[in-house]
PADRENMI-724666 format. One record per residue: x, y, z negated of N, C-alpha, C in turn; residue in three letters. Coordinates in nm, 2 decimals. Layout:
REM PADRENMI-724666
<rec n_px="X" n_py="Y" n_pz="Z" ca_px="X" ca_py="Y" ca_pz="Z" c_px="X" c_py="Y" c_pz="Z" r="ALA"/>
...
REM end
This chain:
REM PADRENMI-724666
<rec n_px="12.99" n_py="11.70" n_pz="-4.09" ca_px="13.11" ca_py="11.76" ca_pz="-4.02" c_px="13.24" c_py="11.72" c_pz="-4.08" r="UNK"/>
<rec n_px="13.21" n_py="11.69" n_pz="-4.19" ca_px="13.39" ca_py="11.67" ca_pz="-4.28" c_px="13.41" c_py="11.55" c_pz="-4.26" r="UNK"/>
<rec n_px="13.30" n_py="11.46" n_pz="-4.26" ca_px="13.32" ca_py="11.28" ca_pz="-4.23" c_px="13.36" c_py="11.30" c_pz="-4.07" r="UNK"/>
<rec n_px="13.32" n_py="11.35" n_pz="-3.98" ca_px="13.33" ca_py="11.36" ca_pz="-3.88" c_px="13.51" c_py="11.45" c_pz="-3.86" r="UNK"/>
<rec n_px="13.54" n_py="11.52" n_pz="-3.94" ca_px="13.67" ca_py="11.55" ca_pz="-3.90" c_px="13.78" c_py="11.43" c_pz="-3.96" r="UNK"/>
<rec n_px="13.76" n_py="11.40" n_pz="-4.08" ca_px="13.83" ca_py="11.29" ca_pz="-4.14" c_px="13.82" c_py="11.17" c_pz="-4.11" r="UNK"/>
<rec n_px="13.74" n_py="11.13" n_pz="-4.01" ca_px="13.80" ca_py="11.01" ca_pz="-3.89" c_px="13.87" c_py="11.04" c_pz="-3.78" r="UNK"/>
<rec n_px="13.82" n_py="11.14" n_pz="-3.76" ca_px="13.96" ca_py="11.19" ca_pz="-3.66" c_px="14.06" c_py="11.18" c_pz="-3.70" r="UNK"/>
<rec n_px="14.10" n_py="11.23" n_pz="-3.81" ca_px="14.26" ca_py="11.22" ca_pz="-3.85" c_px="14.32" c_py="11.11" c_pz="-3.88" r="UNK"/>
<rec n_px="14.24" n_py="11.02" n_pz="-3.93" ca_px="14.27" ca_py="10.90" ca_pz="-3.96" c_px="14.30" c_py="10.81" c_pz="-3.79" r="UNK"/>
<rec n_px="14.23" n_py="10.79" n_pz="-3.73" ca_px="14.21" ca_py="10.77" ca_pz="-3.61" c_px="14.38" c_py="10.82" c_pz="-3.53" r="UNK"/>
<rec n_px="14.39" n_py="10.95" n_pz="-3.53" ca_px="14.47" ca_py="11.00" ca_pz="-3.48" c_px="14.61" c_py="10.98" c_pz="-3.53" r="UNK"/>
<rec n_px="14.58" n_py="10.98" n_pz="-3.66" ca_px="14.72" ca_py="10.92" ca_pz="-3.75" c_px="14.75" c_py="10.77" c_pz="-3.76" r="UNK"/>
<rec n_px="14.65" n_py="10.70" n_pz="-3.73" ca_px="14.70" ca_py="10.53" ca_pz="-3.72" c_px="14.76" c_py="10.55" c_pz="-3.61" r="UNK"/>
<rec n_px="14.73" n_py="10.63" n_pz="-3.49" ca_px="14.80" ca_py="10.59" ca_pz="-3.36" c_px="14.95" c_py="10.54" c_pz="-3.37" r="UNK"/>
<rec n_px="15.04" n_py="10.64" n_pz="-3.42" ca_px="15.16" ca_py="10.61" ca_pz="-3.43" c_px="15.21" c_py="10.46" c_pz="-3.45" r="UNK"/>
<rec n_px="15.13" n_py="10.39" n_pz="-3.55" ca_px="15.17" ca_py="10.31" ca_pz="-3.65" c_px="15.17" c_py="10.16" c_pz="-3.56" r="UNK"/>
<rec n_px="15.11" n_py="10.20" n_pz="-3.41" ca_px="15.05" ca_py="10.05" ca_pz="-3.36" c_px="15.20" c_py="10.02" c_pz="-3.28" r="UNK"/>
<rec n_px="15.27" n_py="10.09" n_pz="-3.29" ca_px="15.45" ca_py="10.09" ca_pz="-3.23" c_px="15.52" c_py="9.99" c_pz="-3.31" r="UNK"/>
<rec n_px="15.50" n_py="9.96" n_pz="-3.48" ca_px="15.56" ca_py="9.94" ca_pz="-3.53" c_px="15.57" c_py="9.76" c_pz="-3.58" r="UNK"/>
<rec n_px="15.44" n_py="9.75" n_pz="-3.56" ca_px="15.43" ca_py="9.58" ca_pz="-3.53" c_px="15.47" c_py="9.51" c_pz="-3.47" r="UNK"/>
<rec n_px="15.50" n_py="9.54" n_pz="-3.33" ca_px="15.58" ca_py="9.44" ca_pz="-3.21" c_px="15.71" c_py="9.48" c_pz="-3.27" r="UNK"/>
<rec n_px="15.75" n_py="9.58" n_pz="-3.29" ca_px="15.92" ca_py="9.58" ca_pz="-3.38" c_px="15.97" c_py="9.49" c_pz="-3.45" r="UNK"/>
<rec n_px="15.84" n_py="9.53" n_pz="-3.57" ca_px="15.88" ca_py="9.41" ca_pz="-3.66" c_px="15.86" c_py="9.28" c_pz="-3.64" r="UNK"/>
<rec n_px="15.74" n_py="9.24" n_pz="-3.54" ca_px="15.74" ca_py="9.08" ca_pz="-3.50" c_px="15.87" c_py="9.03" c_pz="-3.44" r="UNK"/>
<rec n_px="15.95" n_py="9.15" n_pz="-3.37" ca_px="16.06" ca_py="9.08" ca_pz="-3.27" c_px="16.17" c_py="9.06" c_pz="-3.34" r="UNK"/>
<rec n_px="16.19" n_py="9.16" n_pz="-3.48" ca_px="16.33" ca_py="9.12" ca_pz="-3.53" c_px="16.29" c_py="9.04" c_pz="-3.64" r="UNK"/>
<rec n_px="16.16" n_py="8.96" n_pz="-3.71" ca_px="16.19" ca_py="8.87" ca_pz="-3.77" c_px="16.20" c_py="8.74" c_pz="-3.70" r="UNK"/>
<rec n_px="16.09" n_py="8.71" n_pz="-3.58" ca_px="16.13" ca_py="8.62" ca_pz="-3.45" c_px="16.29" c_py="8.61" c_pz="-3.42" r="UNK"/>
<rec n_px="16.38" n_py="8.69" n_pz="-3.40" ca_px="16.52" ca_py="8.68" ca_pz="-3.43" c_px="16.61" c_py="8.70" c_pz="-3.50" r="UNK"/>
<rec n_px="16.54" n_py="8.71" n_pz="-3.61" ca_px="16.64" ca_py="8.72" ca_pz="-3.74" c_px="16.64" c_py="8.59" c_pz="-3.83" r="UNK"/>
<rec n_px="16.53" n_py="8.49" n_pz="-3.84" ca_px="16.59" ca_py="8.39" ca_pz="-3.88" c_px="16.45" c_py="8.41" c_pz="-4.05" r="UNK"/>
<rec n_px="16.48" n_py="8.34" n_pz="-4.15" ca_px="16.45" ca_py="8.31" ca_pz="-4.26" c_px="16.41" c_py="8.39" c_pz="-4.36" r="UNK"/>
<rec n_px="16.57" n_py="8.45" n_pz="-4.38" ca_px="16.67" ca_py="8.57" ca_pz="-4.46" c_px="16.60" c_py="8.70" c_pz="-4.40" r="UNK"/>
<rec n_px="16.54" n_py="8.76" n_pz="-4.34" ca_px="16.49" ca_py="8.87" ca_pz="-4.26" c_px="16.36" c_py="8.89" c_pz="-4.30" r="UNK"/>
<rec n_px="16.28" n_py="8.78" n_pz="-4.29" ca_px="16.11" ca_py="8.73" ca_pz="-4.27" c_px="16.09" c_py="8.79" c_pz="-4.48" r="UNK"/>
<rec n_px="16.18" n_py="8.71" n_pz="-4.54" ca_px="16.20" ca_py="8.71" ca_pz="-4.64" c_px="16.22" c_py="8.91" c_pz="-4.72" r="UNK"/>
<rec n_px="16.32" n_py="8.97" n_pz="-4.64" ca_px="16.35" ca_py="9.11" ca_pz="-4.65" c_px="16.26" c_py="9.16" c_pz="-4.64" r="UNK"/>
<rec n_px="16.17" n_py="9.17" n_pz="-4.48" ca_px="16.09" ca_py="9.25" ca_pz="-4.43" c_px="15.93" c_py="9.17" c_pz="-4.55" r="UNK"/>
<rec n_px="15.90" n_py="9.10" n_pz="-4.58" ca_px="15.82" ca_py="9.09" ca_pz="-4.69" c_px="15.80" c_py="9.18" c_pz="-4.80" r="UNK"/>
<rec n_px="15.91" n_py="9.17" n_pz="-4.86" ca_px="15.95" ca_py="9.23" ca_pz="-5.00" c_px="15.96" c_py="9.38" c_pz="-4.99" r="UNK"/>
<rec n_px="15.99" n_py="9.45" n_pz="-4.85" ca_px="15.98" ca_py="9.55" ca_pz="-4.84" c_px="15.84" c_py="9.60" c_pz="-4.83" r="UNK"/>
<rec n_px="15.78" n_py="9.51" n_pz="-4.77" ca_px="15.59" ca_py="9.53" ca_pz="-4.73" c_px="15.53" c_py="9.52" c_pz="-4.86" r="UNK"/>
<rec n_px="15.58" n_py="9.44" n_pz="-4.93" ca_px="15.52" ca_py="9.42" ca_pz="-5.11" c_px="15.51" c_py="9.57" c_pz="-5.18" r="UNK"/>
<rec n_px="15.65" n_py="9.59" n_pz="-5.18" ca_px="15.74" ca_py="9.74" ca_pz="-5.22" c_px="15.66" c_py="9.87" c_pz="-5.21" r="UNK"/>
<rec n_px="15.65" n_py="9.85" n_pz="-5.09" ca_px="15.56" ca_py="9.95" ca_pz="-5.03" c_px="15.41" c_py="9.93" c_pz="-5.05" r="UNK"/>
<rec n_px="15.38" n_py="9.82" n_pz="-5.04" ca_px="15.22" ca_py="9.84" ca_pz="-5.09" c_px="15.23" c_py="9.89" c_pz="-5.24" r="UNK"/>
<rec n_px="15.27" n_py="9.82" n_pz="-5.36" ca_px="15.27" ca_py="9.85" ca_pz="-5.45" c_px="15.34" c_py="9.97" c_pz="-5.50" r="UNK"/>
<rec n_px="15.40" n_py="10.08" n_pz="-5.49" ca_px="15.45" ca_py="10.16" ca_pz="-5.51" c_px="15.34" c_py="10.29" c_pz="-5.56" r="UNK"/>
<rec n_px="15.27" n_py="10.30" n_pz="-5.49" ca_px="15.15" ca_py="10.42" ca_pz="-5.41" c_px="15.03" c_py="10.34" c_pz="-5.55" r="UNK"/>
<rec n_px="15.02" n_py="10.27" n_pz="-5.56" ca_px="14.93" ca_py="10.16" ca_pz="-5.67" c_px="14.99" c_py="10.24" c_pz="-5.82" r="UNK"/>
<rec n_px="15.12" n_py="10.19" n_pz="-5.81" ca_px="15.21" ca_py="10.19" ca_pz="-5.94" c_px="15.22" c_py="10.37" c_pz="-5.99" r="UNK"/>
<rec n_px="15.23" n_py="10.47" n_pz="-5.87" ca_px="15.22" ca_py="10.62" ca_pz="-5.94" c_px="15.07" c_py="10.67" c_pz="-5.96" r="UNK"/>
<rec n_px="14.97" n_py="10.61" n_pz="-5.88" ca_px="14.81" ca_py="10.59" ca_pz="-5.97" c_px="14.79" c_py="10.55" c_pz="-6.03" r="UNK"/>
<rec n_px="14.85" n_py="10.48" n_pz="-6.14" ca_px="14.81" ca_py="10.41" ca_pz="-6.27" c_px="14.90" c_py="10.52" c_pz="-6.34" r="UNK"/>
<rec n_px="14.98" n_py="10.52" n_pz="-6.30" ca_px="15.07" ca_py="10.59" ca_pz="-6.43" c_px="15.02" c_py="10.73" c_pz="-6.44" r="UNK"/>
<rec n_px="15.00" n_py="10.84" n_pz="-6.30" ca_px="14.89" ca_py="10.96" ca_pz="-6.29" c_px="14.74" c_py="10.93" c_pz="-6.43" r="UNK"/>
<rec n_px="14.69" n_py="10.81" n_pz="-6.36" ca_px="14.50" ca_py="10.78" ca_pz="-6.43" c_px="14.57" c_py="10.78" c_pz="-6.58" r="UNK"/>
<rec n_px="14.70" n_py="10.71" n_pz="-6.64" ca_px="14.69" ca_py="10.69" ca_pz="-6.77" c_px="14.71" c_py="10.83" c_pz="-6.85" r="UNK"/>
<rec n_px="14.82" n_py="10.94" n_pz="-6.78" ca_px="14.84" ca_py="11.05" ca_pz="-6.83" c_px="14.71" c_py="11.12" c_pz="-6.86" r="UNK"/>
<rec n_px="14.64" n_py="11.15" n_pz="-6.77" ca_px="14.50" ca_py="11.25" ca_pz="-6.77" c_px="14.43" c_py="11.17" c_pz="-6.84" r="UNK"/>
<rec n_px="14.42" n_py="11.06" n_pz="-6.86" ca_px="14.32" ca_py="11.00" ca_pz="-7.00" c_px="14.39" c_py="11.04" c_pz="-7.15" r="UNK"/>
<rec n_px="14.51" n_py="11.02" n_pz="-7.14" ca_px="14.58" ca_py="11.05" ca_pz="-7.29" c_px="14.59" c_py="11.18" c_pz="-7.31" r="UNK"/>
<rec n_px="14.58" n_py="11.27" n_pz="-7.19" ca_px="14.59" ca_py="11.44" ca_pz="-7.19" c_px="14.41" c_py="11.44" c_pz="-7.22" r="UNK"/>
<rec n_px="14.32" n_py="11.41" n_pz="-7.18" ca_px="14.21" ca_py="11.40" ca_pz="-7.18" c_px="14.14" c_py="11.36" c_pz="-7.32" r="UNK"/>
<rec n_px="14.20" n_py="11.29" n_pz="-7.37" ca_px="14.19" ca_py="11.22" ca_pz="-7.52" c_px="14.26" c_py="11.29" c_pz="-7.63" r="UNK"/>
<rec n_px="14.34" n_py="11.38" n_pz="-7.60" ca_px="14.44" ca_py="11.46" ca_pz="-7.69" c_px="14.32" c_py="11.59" c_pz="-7.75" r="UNK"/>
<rec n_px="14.23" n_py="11.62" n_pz="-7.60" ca_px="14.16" ca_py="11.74" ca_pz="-7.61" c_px="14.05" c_py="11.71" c_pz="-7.65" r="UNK"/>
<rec n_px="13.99" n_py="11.58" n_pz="-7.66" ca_px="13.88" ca_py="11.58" ca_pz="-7.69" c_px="13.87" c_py="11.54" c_pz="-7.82" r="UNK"/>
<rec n_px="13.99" n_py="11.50" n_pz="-7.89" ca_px="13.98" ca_py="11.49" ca_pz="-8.08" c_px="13.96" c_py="11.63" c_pz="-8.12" r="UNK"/>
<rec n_px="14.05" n_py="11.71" n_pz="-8.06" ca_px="14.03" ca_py="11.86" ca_pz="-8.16" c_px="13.92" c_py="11.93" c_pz="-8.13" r="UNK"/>
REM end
């Protein structure tokens, strides 16, 4: 039942996102080099960001985790 509800939402929540492609295909199609270039580094940004506060989260709870288990 829980796998079965948490595809739904997923499901339901990509919907939105299929809007956002043809956007971005048409303004780097017209924007030239300098754009293709922006809209990249932004997509990088964003991948990595969500990466970068789970490492930093996993390394706390290990060193919190390691503080408790000496004493």
């Amino acid at each position: 039942m829980f796998r079965k509800s948490l595809v739904v939402v997923f499901v339901l929540g990509s919907l939105n996102s299929f809007g956002q492609c043809a956007m971005c295909r048409a303004v780097v199609e017209q924007g030239g080099e300098e754009v293709a270039e922006g809209i990249n580094s932004g997509i990088v940004y964003l991948m990595a960001f969500p990466y970068l506060l789970i490492s930093v989260a996993l390394f706390l709870f290990y060193r919190s985790w390691k503080k408790s288990s000496i004493r």
